[in-house]
C-alpha positions in Angstrom: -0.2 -1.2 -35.3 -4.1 -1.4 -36.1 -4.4 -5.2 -35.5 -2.1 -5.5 -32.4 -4.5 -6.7 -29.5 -2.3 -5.6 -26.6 -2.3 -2.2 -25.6 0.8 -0.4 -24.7 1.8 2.0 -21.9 4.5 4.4 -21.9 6.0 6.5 -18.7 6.2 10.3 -19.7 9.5 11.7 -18.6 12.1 13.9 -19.6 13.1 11.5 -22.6 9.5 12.2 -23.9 8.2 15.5 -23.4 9.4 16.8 -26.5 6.1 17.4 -28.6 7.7 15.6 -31.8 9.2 12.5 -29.4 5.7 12.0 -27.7 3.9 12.4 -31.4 6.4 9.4 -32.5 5.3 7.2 -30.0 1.8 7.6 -30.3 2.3 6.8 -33.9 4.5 3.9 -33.0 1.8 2.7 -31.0 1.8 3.9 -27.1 -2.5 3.8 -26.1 -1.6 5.1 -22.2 0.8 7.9 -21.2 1.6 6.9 -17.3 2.1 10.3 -15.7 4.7 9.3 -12.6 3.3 11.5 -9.7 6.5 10.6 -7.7 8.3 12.7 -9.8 7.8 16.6 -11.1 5.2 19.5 -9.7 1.6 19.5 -9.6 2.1 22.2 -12.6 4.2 19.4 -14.0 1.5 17.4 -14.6 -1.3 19.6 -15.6 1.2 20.3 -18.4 2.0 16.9 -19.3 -1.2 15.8 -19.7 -2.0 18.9 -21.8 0.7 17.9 -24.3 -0.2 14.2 -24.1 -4.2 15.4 -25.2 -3.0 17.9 -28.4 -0.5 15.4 -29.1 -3.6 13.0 -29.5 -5.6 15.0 -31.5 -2.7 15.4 -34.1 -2.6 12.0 -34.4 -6.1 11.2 -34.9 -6.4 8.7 -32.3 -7.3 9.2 -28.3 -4.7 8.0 -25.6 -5.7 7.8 -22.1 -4.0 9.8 -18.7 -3.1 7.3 -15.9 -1.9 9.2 -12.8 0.2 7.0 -10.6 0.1 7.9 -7.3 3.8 7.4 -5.0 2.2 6.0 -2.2 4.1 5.8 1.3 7.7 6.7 0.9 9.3 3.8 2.4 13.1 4.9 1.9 16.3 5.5 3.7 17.4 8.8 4.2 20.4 10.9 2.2 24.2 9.8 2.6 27.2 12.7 2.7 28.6 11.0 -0.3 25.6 10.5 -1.9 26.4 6.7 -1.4 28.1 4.3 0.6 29.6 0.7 -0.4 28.1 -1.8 2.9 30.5 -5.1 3.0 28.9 -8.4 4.3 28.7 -8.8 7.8 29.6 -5.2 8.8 26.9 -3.1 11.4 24.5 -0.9 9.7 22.0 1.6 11.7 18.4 2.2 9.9 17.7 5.6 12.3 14.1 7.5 12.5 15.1 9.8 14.5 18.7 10.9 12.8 19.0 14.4 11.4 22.1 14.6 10.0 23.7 13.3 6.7 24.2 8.9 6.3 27.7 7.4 6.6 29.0 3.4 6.1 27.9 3.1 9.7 24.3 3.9 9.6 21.8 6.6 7.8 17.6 8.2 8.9 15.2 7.2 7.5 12.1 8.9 5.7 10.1 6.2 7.0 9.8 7.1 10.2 7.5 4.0 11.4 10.2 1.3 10.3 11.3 0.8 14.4 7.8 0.0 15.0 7.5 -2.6 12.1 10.5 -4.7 12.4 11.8 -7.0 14.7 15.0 -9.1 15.3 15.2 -11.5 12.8 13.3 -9.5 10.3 15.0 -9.3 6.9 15.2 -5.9 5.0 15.8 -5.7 1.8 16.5 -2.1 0.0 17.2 -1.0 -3.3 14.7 -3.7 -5.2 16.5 -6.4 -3.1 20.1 -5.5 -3.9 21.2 -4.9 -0.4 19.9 -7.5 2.3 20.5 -6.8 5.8 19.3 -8.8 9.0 17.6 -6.9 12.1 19.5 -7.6 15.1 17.7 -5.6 17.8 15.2 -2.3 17.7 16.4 0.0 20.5 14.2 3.1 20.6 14.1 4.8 17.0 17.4 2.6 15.9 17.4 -0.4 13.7 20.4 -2.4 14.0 21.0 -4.4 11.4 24.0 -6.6 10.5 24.6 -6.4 6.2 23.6 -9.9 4.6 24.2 -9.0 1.2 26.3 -6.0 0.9 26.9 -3.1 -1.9 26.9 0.3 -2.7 24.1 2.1 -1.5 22.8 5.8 -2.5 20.5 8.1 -1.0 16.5 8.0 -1.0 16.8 3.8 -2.0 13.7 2.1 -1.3 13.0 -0.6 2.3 10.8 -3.7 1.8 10.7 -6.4 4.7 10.5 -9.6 3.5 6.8 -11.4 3.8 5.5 -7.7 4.0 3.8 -6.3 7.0 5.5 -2.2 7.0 2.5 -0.8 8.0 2.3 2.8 6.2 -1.0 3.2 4.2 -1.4 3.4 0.6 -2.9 7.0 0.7 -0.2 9.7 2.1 -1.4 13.3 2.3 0.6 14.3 -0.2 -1.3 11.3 -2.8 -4.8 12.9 -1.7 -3.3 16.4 -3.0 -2.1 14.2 -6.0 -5.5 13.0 -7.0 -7.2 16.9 -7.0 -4.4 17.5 -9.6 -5.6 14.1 -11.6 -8.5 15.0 -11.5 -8.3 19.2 -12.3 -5.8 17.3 -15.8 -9.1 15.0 -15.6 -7.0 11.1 -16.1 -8.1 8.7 -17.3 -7.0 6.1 -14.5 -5.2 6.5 -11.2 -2.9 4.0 -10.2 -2.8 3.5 -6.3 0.4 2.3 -5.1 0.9 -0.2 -2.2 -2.6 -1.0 -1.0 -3.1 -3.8 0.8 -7.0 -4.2 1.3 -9.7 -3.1 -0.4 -10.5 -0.2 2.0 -7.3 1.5 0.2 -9.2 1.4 -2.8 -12.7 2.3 -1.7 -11.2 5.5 -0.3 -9.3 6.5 -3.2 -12.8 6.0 -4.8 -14.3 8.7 -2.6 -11.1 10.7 -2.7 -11.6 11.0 -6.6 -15.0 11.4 -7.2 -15.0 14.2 -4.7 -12.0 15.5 -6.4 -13.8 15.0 -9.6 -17.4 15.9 -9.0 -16.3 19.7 -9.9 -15.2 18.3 -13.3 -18.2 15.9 -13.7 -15.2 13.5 -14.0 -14.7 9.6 -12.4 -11.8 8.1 -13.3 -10.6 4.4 -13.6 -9.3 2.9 -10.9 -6.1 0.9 -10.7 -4.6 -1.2 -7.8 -1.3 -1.9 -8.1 -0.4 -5.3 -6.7 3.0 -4.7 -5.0 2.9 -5.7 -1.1 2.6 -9.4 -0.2 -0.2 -8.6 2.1 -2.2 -7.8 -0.9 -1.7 -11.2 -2.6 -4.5 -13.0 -0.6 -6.5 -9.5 -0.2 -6.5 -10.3 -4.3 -10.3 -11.0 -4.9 -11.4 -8.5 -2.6 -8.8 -5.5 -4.1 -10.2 -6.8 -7.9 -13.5 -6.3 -7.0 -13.0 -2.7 -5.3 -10.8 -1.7 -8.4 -11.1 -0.9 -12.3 -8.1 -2.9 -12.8 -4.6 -4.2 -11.6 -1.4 -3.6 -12.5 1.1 -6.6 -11.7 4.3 -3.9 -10.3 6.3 -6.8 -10.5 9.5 -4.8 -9.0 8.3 -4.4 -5.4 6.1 -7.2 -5.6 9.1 -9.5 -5.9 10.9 -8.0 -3.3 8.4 -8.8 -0.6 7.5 -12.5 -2.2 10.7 -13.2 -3.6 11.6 -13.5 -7.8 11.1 -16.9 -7.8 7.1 -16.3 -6.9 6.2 -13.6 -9.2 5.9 -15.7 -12.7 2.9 -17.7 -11.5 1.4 -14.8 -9.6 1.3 -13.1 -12.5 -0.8 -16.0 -14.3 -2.8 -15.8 -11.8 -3.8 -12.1 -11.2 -4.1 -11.8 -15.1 -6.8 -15.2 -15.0 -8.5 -13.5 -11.9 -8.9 -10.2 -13.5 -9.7 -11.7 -17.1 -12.7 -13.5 -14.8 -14.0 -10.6 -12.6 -13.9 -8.2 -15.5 -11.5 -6.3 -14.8 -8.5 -5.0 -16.8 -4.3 -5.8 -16.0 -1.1 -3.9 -16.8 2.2 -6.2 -16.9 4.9 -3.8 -15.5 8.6 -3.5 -14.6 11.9 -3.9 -16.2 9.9 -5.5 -19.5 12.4 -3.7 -21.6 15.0 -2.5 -19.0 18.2 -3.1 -20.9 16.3 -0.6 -23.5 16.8 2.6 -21.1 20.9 2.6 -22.7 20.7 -0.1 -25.6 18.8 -0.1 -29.0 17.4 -3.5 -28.9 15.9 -5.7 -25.8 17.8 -8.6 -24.8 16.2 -11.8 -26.0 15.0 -12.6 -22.0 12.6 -9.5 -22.1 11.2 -9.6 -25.8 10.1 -13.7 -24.3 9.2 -12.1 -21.1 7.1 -9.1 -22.6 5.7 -12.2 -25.2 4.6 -14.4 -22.4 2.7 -11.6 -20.7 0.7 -11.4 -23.8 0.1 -15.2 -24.1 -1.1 -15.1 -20.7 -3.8 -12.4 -22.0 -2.6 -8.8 -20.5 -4.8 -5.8 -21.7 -1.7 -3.7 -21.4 2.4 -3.7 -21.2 3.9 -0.5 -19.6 7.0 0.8 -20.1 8.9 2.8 -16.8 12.4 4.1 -17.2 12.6 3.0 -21.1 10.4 5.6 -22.5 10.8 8.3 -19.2 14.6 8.8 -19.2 16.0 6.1 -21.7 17.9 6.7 -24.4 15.8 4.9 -26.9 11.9 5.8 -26.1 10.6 5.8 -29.9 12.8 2.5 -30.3 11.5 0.9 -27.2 7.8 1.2 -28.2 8.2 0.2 -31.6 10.0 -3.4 -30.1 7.3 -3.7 -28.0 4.5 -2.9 -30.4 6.5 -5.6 -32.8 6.7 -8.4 -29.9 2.7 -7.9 -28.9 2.3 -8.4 -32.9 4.0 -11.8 -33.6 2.8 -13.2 -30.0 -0.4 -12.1 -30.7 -0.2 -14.0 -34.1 0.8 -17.4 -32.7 -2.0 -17.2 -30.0 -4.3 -19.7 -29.7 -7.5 -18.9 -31.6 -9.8 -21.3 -30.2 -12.6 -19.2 -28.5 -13.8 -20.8 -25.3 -16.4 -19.0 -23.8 -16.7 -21.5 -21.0 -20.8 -20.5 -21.4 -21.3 -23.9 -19.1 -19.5 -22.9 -16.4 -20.3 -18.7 -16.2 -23.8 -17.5 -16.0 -24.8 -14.4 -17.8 -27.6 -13.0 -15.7 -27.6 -9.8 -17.6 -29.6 -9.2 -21.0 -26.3 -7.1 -22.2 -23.7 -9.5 -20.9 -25.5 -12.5 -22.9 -25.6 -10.2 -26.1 -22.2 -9.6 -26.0 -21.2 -13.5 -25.7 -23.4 -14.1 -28.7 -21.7 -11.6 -30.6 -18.1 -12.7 -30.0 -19.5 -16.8 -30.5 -21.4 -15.7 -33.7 -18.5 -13.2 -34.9 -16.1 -15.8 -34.4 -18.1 -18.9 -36.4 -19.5 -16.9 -39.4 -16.0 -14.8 -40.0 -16.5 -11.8 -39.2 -14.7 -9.2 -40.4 -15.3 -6.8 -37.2 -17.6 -7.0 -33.7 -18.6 -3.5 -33.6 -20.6 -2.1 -30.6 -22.7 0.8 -30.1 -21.7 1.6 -26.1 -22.2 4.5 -23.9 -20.1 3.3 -21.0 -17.7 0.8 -22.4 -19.1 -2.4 -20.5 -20.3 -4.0 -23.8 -16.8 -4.0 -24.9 -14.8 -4.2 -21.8 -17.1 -7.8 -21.6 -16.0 -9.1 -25.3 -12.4 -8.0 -24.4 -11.9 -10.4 -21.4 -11.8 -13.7 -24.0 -9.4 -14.1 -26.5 -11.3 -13.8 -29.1 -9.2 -13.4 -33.3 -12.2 -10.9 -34.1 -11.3 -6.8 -33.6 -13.8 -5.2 -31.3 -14.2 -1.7 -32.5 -16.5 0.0 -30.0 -18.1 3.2 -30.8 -19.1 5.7 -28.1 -20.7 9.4 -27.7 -18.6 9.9 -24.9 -15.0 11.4 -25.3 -14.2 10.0 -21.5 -15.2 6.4 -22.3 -13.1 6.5 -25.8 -10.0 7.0 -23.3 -11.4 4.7 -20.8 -11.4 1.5 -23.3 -7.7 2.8 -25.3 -6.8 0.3 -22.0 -9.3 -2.8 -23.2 -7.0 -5.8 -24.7 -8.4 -5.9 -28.4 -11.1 -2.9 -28.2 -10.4 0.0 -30.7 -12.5 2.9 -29.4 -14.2 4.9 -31.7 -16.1 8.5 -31.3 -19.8 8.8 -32.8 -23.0 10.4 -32.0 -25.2 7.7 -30.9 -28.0 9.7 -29.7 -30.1 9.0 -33.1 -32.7 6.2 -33.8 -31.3 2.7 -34.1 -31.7 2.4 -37.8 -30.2 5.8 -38.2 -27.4 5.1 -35.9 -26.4 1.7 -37.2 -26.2 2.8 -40.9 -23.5 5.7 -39.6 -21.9 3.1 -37.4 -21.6 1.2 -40.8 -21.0 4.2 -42.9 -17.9 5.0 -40.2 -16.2 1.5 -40.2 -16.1 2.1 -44.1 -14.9 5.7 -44.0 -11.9 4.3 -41.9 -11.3 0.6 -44.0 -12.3 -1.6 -41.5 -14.8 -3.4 -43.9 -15.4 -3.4 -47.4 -18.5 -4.6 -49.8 -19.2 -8.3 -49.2 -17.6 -8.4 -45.3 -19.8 -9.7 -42.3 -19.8 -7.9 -39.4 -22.0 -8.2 -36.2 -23.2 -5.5 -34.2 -24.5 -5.1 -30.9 -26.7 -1.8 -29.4 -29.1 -1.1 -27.0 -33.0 0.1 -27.3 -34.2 3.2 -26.4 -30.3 4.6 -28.0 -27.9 6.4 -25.3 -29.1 4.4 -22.1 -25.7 2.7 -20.3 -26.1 -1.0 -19.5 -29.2 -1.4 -22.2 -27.4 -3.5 -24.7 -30.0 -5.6 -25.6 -29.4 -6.0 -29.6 -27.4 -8.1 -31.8 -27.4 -7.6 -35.5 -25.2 -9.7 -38.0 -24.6 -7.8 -41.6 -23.0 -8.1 -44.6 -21.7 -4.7 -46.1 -23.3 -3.8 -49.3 
């Protein structure tokens, strides 16, 4: 587990709560608990994350809190049965304004703006695609469809329109009461679900540090990428964001499987280049939730997402209310390690074609190009708010990155970084001082030994964010 690059995260549940469970998959490697606000109480939560943090400090090693938000709930309404099998070609009524209990002719809808977003000819698709029905005519609050692809279908599934364009916001009322809880637990990231512009990330921005400025607390800010409307808002999202998360199930519905392979090249090289961090996510070990090994199609599809350079994996429904939740991290943490091991090594910095107008930016290149052609043993830096590191993280560099931080909330904040292992020290002492215990704590933990090079990077005056301005190689004695 120390040398694995990719950082794993794991969806707490009801398969996971159990102190000894959750302390298993920390050991087995898990570096992110996803706390599923869709699910559970506000109380919930606040619990959850209490668990996850003394969990953590049993261990010995700091895991960071994402809160994911549920966004708009875009779903049909409740059926009599529970369910109803739709054949091909029969009628089917989507109803807003229906109050009473679904049948095989037609259900509500929680959704209530659906009428206004569709039109005939429209295609929805509900339950991640499964069921396909055609829009024939809106009359009023009705949606009358005719069933394309029929099936059984159960209460609360989810509606996506093909192409996109359902118009509910990303932020419901019920997600700004979410993100005062996230931030009272104090998590690490929130994940915002379904935005489509980078407004929807700028206000959960506000939301949370208003939220958070009781708690002196800013979080991480995840978008997830999940509505085809935010596919060319891309660029615009990344830079409004901490990170993406590729929420491949959604995403696919709207855009169709077919498209989501190369879009997920492509949002991993476009976060990689604006400095951002990416979460692969969906099904990556689905079959996992009721067997005890992955098929052979997800350990390739969980290896290609590390080949392709994802900070982070994340497990749903495998480690929330699977079966197997130990086993399932313990695959992945094995399938990171031998992808990671037949990487390509080369480090290509592309310095000709990226300019590095910043003094701390340019140190931390020359640390990763020096680390990498003397053989280092370690790139260690001396960070206050994780940008040193978070920068050396986005190339694929064979070199560990151990960064070292005062500050417990940047510690959780890099336990996301692809290849950074986040360390707690003071850092408030002179430089000589601090770099001999930066040295003398890389020792006390095995990471080098007399005779290994390692280079290290800091900033002068000690303790000021963004004034890396140092780079040091040494050789232990």
């Amino acid at each position: 587990m120390a040398s694995r690059a990719t950082k794993i995260v794991a969806t707490l549940g009801p398969a996971s709560s159990d102190p000894a469970v959750l302390e298993a998959m920390v050991r087995a490697g898990v570096n992110v608990v996803r706390l599923n606000f869709s699910h559970g109480s506000a109380q919930d939560h606040i619990d959850r994350a209490a668990l996850v943090r003394a969990c953590s400090q049993r261990v010995g090693r700091e895991v960071a809190i994402m809160a994911d938000l549920q966004g708009p709930k875009i779903r049909v309404g409740k059926f009599e049965q529970g369910k109803v099998e739709l054949s091909n070609g029969a009628a089917f009524v989507l109803d807003a304004e229906r109050d009473t209990l679904g049948d095989a002719n037609g259900v509500g809808l929680d959704y209530k703006e659906l009428p206004r977003d569709v039109k005939a000819g429209d295609t929805l698709l509900l339950n991640d695609g499964l069921i396909v029905l055609t829009v024939v005519r809106v009359h009023g609050a009705q949606v009358h469809t005719t069933v394309k692809v029929g099936g059984e279908l159960s209460n609360n599934k989810g509606i996506n329109k093909m192409g996109g364009g359902l118009s509910a916001p990303a932020l419901t009322a019920k997600d700004m009461d979410d993100i005062k809880t996230a931030m009272q637990l104090q998590a690490d990231y929130v994940a915002v679900s379904f935005p489509k512009t980078a407004t929807d990330m700028e206000l959960a921005r506000q939301l949370c540090h208003v939220a958070g400025a009781a708690y002196q607390h800013k979080p991480g800010l995840i978008a997830k990428i999940e509505r085809a409307e935010a596919i060319p808002e891309l660029e615009a999202i990344l830079k409004a964001s901490d990170g993406i998360m590729v929420a491949r199930g959604d995403l696919a519905v709207e855009v169709g499987n077919a498209a989501v392979p190369a879009l997920q090249k492509r949002m991993i090289r476009m976060a990689h280049a604006k400095d951002k961090v990416v979460i692969t996510a969906t099904q990556m070990m689905e079959s996992m939730i009721h067997n005890p090994v992955p098929t052979r199609a997800e350990v390739s599809d969980v290896a290609n997402a590390v080949l392709d350079g994802t900070d982070a994996v994340m497990l749903s429904a495998e480690t929330a209310a699977g079966k197997y939740p130990l086993e399932t991290v313990q695959e992945m943490a094995a399938i990171c390690l031998a992808a990671e091991a037949a990487q390509d090594t080369e480090l290509h910095l592309e310095t000709d074609s990226k300019a590095f107008r910043r003094v701390d930016q340019s140190i931390a290149m020359g640390a990763l190009f020096t680390a990498h052609h003397c053989g280092a043993k370690a790139i260690v830096a001396l960070t206050e708010s994780g940008s040193t590191a978070l920068w050396m993280s986005r190339f694929n560099v064979p070199v560990p990155i151990y960064a070292i931080t005062s500050r417990i909330s940047a510690q959780r904040r890099m336990a996301m970084y692809r290849n950074v292992r986040p360390l707690l020290m003071d850092t408030s002492a002179d430089r000589d001082t601090a770099l001999n215990d930066a040295e003398a704590h890389l020792k006390a933990r095995n990471i080098v030994d007399s005779g290994d090079i390692y280079a290290i990077t800091c900033g002068e005056p000690m303790g000021s964010p963004g004034g890396t301005n140092m780079l040091k190689i040494c050789r232990v004695a």
